[in-house]
Backbone as numpy.savetxt, mean C-alpha at the origin, in Angstrom:
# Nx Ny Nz CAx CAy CAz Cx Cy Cz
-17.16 -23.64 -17.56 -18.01 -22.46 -17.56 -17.12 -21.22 -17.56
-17.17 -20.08 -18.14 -16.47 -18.83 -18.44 -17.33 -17.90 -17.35
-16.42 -17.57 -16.72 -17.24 -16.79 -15.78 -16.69 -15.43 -16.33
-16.12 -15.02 -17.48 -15.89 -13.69 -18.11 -14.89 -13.13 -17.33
-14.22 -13.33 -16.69 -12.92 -13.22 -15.91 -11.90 -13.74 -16.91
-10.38 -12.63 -16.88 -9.25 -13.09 -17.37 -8.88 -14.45 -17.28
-7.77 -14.97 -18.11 -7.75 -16.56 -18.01 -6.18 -16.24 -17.04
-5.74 -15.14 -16.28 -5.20 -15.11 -15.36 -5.02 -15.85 -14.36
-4.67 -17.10 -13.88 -4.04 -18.13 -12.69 -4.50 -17.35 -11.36
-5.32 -17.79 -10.46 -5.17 -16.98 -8.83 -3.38 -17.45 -8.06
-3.11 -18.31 -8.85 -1.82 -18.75 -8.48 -0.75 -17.43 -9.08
-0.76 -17.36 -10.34 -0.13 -16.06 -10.89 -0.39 -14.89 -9.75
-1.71 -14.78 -9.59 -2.24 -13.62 -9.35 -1.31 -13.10 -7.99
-1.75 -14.47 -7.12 -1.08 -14.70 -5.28 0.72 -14.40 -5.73
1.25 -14.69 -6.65 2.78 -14.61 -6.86 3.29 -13.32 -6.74
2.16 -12.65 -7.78 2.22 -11.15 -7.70 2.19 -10.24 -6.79
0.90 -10.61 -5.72 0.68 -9.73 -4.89 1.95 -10.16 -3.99
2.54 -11.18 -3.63 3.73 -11.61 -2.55 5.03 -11.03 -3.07
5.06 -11.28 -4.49 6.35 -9.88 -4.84 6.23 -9.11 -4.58
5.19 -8.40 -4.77 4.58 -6.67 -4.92 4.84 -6.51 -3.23
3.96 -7.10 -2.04 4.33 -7.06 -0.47 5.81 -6.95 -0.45
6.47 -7.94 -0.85 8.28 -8.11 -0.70 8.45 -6.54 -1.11
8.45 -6.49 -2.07 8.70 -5.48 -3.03 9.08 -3.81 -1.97
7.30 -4.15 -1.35 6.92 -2.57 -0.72 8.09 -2.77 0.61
8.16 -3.87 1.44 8.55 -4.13 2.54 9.75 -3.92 2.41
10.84 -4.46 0.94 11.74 -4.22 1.37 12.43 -2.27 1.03
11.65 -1.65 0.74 11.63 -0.54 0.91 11.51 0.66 2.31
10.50 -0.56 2.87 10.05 0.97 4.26 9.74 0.18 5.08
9.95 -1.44 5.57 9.90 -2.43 6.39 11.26 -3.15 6.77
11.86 -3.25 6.14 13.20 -4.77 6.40 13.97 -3.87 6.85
14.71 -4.92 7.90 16.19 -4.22 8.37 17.11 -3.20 7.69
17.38 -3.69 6.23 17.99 -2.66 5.41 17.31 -2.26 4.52
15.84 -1.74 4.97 15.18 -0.65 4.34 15.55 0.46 3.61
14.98 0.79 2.39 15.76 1.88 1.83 14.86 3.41 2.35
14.38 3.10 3.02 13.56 4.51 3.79 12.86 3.55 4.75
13.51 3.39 5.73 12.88 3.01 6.67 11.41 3.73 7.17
9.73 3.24 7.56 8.76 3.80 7.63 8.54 3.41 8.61
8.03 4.07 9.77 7.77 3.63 11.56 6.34 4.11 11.79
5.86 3.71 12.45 4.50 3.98 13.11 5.04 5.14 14.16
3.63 6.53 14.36 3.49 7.00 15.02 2.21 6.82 16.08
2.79 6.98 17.31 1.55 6.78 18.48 1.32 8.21 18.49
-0.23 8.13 17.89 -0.98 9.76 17.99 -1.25 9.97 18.78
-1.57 9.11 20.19 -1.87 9.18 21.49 -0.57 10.33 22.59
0.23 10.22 21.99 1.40 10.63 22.68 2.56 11.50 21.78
1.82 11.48 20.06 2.83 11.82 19.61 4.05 11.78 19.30
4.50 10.33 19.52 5.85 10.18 19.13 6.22 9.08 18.21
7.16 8.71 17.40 7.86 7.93 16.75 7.69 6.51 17.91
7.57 5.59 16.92 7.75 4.45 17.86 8.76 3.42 17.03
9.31 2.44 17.21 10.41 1.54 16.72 9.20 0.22 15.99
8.46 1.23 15.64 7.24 -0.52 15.25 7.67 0.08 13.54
8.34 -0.35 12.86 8.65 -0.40 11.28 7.54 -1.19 10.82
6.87 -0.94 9.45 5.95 -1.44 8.61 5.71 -2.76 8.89
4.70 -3.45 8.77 4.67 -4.79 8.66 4.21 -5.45 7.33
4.10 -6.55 6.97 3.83 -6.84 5.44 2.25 -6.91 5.99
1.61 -7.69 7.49 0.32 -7.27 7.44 -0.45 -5.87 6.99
0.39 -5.26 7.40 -0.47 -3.64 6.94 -0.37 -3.54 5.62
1.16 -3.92 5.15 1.37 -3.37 3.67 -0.05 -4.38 2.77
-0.41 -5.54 3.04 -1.35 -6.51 2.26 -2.34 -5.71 2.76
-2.72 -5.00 3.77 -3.93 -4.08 3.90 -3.95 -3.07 3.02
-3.09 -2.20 3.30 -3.23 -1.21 2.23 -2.70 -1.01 1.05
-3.00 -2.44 0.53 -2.44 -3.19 -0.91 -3.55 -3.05 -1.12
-4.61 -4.21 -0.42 -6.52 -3.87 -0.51 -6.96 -2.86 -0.87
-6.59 -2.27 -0.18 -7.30 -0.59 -0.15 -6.88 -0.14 -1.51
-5.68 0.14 -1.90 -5.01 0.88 -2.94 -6.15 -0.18 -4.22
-6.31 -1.24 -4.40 -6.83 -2.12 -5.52 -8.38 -2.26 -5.40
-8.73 -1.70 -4.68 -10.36 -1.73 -4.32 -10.79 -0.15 -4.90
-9.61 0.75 -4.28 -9.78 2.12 -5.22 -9.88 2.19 -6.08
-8.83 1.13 -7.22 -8.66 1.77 -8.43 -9.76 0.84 -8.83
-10.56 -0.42 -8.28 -11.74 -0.83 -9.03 -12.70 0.00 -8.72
-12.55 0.58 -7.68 -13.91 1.69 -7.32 -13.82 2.74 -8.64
-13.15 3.14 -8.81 -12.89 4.80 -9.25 -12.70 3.97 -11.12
-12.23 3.08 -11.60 -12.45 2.65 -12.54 -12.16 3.48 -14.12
-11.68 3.93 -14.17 -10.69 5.23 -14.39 -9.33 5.16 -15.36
-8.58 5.78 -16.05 -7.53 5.85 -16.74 -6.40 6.90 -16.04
-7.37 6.70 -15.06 -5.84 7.97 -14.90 -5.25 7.09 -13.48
-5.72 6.10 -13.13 -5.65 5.65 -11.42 -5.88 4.24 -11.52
-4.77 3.68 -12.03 -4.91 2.09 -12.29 -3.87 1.24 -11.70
-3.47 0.31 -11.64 -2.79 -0.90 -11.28 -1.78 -1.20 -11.76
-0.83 -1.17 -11.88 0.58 -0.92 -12.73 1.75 -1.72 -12.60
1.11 -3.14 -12.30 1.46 -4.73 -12.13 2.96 -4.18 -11.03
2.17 -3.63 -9.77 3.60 -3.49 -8.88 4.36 -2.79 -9.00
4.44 -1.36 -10.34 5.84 -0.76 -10.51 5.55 0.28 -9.22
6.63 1.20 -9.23 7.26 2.07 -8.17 6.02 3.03 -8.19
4.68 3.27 -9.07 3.94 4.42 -8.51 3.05 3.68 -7.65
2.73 2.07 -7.61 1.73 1.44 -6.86 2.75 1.16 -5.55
3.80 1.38 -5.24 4.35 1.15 -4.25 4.68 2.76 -3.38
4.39 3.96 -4.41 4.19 5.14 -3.28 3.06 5.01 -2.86
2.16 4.85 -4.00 0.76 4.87 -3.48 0.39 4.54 -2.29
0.43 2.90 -2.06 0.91 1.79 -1.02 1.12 2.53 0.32
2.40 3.04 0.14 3.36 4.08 1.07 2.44 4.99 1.73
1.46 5.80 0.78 0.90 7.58 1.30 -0.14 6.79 1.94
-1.08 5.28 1.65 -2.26 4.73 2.10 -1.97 4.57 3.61
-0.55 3.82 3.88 0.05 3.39 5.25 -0.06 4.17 5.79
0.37 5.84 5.57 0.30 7.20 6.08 -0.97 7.15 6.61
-1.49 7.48 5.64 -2.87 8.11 5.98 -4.02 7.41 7.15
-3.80 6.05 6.34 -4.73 5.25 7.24 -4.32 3.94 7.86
-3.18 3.98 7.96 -2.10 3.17 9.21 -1.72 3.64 10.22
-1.35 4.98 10.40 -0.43 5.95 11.56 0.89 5.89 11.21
1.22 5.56 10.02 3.08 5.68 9.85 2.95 7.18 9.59
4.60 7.27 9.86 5.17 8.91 9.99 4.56 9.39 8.92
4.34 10.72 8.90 3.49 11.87 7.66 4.46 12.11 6.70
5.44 12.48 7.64 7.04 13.02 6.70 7.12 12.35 5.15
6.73 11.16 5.48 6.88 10.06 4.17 5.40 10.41 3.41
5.14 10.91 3.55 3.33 11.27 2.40 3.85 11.99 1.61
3.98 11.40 -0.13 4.04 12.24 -1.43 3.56 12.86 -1.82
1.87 12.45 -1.42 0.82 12.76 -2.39 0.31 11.97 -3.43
0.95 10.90 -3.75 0.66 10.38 -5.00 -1.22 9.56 -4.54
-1.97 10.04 -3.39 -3.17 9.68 -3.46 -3.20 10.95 -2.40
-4.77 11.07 -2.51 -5.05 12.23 -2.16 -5.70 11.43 -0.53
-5.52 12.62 0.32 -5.61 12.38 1.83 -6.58 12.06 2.00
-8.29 12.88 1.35 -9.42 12.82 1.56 -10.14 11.71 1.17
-9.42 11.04 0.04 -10.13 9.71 -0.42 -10.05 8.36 0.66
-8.89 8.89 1.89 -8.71 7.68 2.78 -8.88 7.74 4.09
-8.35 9.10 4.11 -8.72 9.70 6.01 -10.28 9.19 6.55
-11.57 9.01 5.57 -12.79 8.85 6.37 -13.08 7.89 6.39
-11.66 6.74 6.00 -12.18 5.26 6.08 -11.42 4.67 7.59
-11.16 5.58 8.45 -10.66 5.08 9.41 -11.96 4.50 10.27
């Protein structure tokens, strides 16, 4: 039966998203992070030693891919993992994780995520 879905593998699919996690993590998560990204406690305001986790990053992997099916769009799409789905990724953690602000590009806008807390 054709359920009108790509003939795309969920096996392919799962490969992808676990590079793409590696990918983000080893950027602003792993020991030799190339921008290390830390959680802030808003409660107190300070930096804390809690660095990214790949749980959050697969969260706001969700989020970032639920957008671009929401919004459905040419200008705001999926870009099989390159470096703009991994700022993206990055400003989502910001916004609606509590990692440091300092690290927010912009490459998604604040208002599309701040009211999903």
């Amino acid at each position: 039966m054709d359920s009108g879905y790509s003939t795309i593998s969920s096996t392919y699919l799962n490969d992808m998203l676990t590079d793409f996690v590696d990918y983000v993590y080893s950027f602003y998560g792993a020991d030799d992070a190339v921008y290390p990204l830390y959680y802030v406690d808003t409660d107190k305001n300070v930096h804390t030693d809690k660095q990214v986790t790949k749980s959050d990053i697969i969260c706001a992997t969700y989020d970032y891919l639920h957008e671009v099916n929401k919004r459905n769009d040419d200008h705001f799409t999926w870009g099989d993992g390159d470096s703009l789905d991994r700022e993206r990724v990055r400003d989502i953690l910001v916004i609606k994780y509590g990692y440091d602000k300092e690290f927010y590009g912009g490459s998604v806008l604040w208002e599309d995520f701040q009211n999903e807390l």
